[in-house]
MIMI-980792 format. One record per atom (N, C-alpha, C): residue number from 1; chain; atom name; x, y, z. Coordinates in Angstrom, 2 decimals, always signed. Layout:
<rec NUM "A" "CA" <X Y Z>>,
...
//
This chain:
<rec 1 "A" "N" <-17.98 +0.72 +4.96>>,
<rec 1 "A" "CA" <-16.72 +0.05 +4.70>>,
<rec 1 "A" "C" <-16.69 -0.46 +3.25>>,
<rec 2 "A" "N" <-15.53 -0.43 +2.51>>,
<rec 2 "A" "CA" <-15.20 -1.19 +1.42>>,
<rec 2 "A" "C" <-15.32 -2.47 +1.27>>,
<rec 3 "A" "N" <-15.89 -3.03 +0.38>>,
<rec 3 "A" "CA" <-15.57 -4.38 +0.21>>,
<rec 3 "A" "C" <-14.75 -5.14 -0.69>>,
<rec 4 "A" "N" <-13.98 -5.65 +0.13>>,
<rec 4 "A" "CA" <-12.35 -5.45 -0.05>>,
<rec 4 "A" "C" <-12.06 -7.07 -0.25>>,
<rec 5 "A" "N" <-12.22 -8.03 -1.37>>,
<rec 5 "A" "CA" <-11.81 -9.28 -1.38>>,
<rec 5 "A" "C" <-10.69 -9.72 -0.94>>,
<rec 6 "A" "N" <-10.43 -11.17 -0.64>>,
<rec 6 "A" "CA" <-9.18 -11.74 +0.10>>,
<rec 6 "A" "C" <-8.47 -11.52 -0.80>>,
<rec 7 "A" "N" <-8.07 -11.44 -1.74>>,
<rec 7 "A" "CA" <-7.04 -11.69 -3.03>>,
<rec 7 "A" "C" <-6.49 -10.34 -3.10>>,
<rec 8 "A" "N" <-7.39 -9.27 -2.91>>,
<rec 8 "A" "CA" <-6.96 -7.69 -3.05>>,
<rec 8 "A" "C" <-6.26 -7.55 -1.58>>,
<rec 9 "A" "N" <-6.86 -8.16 -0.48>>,
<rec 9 "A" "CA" <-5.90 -8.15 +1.16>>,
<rec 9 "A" "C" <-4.33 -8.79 +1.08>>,
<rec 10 "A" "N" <-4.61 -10.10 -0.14>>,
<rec 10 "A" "CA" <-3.18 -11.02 +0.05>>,
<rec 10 "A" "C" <-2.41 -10.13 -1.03>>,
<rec 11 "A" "N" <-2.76 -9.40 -2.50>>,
<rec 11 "A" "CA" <-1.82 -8.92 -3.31>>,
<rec 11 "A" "C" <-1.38 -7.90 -2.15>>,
<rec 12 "A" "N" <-2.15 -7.04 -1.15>>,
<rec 12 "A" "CA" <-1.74 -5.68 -0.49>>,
<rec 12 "A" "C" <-0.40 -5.94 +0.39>>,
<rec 13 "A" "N" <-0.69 -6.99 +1.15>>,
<rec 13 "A" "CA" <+0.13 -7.84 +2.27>>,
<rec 13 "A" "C" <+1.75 -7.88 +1.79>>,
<rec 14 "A" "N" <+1.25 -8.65 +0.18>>,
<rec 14 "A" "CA" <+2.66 -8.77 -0.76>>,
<rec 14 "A" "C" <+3.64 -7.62 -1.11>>,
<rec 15 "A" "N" <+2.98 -6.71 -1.19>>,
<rec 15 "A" "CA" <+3.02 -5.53 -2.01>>,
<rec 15 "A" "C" <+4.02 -4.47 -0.62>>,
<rec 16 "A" "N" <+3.43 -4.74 +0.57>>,
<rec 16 "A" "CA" <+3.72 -4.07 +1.56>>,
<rec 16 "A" "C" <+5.22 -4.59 +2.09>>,
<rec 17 "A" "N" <+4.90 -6.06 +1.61>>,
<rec 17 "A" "CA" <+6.06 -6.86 +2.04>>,
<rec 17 "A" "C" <+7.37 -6.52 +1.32>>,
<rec 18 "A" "N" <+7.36 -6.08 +0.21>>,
<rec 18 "A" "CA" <+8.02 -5.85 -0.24>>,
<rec 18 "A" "C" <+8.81 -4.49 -0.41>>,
<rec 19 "A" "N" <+7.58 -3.50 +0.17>>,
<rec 19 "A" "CA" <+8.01 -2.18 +0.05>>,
<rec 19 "A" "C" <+8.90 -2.58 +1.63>>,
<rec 20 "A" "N" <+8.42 -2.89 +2.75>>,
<rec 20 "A" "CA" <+9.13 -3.00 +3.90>>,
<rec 20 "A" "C" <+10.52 -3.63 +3.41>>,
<rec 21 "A" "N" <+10.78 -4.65 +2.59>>,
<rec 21 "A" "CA" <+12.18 -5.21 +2.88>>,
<rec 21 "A" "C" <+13.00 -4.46 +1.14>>,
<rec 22 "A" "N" <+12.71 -3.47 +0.88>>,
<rec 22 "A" "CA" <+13.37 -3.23 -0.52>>,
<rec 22 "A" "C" <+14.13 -1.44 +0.21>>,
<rec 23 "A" "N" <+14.86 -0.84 -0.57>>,
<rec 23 "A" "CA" <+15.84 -0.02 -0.22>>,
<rec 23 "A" "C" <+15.04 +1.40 -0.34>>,
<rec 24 "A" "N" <+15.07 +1.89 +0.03>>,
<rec 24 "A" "CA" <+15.08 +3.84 +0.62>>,
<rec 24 "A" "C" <+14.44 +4.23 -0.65>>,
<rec 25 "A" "N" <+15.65 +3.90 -1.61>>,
<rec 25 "A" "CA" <+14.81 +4.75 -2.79>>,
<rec 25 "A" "C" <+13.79 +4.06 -3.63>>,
<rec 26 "A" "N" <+13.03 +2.70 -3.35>>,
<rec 26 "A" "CA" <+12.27 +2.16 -4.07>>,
<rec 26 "A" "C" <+10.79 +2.91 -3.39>>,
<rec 27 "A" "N" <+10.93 +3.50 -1.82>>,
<rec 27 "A" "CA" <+9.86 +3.44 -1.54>>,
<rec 27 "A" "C" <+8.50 +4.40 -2.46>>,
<rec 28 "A" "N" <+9.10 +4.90 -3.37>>,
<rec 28 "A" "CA" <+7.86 +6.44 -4.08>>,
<rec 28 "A" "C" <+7.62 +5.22 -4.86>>,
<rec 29 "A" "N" <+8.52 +4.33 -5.32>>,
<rec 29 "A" "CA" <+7.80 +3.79 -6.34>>,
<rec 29 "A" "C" <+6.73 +2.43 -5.98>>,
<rec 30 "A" "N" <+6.77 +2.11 -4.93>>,
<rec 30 "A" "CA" <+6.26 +1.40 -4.29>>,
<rec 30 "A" "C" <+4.61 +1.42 -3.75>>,
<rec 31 "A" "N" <+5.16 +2.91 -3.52>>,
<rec 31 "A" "CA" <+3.94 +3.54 -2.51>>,
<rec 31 "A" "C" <+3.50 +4.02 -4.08>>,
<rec 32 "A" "N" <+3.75 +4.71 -4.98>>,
<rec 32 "A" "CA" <+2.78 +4.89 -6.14>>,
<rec 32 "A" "C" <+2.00 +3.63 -6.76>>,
<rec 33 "A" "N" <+2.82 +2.90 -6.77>>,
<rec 33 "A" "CA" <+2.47 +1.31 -7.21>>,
<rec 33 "A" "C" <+0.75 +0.64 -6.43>>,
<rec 34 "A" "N" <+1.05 +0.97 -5.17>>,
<rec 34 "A" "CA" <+0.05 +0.51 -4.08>>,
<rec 34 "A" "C" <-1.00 +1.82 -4.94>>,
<rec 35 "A" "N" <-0.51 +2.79 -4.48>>,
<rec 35 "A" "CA" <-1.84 +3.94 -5.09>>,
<rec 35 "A" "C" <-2.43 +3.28 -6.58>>,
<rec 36 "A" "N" <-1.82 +3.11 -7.64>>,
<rec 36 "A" "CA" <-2.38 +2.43 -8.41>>,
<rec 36 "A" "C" <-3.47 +1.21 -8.57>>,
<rec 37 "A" "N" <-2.70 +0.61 -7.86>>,
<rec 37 "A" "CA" <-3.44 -0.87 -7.94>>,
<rec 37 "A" "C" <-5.28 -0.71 -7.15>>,
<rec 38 "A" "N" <-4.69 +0.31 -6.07>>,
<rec 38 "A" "CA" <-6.27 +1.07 -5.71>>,
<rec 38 "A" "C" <-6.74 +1.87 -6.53>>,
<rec 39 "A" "N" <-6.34 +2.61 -7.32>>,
<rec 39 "A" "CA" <-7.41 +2.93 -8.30>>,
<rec 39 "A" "C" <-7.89 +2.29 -9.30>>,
<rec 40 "A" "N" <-7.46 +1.13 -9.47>>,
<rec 40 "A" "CA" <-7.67 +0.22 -10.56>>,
<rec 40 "A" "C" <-8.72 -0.52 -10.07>>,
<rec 41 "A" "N" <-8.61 -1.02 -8.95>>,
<rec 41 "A" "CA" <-9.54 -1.72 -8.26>>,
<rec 41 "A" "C" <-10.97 -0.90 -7.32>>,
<rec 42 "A" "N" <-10.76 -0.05 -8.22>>,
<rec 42 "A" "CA" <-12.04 +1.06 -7.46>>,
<rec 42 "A" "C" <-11.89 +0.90 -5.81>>,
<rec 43 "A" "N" <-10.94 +0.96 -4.97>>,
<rec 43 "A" "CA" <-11.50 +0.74 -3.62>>,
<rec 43 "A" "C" <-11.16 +1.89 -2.95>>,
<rec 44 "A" "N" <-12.72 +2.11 -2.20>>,
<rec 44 "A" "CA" <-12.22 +3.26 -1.06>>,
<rec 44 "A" "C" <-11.24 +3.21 -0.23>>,
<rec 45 "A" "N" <-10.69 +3.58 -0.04>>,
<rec 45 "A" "CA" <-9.59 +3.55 +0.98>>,
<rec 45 "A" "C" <-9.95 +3.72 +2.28>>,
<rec 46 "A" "N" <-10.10 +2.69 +3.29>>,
<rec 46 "A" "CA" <-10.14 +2.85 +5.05>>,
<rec 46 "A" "C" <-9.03 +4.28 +5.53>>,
<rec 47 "A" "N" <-9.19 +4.64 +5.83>>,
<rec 47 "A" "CA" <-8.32 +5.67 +6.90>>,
<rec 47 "A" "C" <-7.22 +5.54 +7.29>>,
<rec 48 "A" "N" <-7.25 +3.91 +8.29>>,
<rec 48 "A" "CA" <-6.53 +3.48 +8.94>>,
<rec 48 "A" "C" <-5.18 +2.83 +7.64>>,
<rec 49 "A" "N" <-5.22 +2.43 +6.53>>,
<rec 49 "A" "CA" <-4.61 +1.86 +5.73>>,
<rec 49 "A" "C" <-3.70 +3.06 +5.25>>,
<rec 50 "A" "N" <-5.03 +4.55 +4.69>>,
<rec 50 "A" "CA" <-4.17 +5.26 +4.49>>,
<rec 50 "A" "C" <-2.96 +6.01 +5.24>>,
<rec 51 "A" "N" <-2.77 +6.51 +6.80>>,
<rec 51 "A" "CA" <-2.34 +6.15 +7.45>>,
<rec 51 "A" "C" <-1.00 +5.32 +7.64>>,
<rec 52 "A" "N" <-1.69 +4.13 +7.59>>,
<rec 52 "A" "CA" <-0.31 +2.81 +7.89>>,
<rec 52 "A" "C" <+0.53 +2.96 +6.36>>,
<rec 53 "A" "N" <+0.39 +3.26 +5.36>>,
<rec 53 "A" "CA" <+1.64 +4.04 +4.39>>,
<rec 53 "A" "C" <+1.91 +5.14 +4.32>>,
<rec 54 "A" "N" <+1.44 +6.35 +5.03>>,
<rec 54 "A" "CA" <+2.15 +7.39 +5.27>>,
<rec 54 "A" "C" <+3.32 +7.28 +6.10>>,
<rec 55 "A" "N" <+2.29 +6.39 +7.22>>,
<rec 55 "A" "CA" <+3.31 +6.14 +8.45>>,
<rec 55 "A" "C" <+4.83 +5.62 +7.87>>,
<rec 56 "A" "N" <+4.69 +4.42 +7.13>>,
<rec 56 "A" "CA" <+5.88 +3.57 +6.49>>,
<rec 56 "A" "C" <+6.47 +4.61 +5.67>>,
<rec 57 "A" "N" <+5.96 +5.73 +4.84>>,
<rec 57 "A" "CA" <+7.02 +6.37 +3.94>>,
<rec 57 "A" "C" <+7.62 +7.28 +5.05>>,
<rec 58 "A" "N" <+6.98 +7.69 +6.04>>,
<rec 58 "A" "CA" <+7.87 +8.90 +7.20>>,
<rec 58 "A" "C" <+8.70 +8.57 +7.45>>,
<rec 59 "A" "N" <+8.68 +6.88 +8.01>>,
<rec 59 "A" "CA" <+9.76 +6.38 +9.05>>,
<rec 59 "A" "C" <+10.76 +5.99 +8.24>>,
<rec 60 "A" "N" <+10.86 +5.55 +7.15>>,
<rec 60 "A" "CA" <+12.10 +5.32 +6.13>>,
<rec 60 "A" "C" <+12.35 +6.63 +5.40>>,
<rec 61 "A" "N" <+12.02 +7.74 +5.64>>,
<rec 61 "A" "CA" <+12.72 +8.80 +5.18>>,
<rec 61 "A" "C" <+13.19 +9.89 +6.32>>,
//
C-alpha cells in the first residue's frame, strides 16, 4: 500500500468535492487535475481509487 498522508486524503476529498458538484464539462479538467496532483506527489495509486474516478467520469457522461 501507498503511504498516503492525511493532508494528501483531505486535498483528494476537496478536489473530488468539487469535481462532484461542478458542471459536465469541467469534469476532464478535473479528473486531469487529480491525475496531476498524483504525479506530483509520487503516489501509487490503490485500484480501488482508480476505479472510483473512472466510475465518476462514466456516470456524468
Amino acid at each position: 500500500m501507498a503511504n498516503i498522508s492525511q493532508e494528501n486524503i483531505v486535498g483528494l476529498g476537496m478536489i473530488l468535492f468539487l469535481l462532484i458538484k461542478s458542471r459536465r464539462s469541467d469534469l476532464v479538467f478535473y479528473g486531469c487535475l487529480i491525475q496531476a496532483i498524483f504525479t506530483l506527489i509520487h503516489v501509487q495509486l490503490d485500484l480501488s481509487v482508480v476505479y472510483f474516478r473512472q466510475y465518476i467520469l462514466l456516470r456524468f457522461y
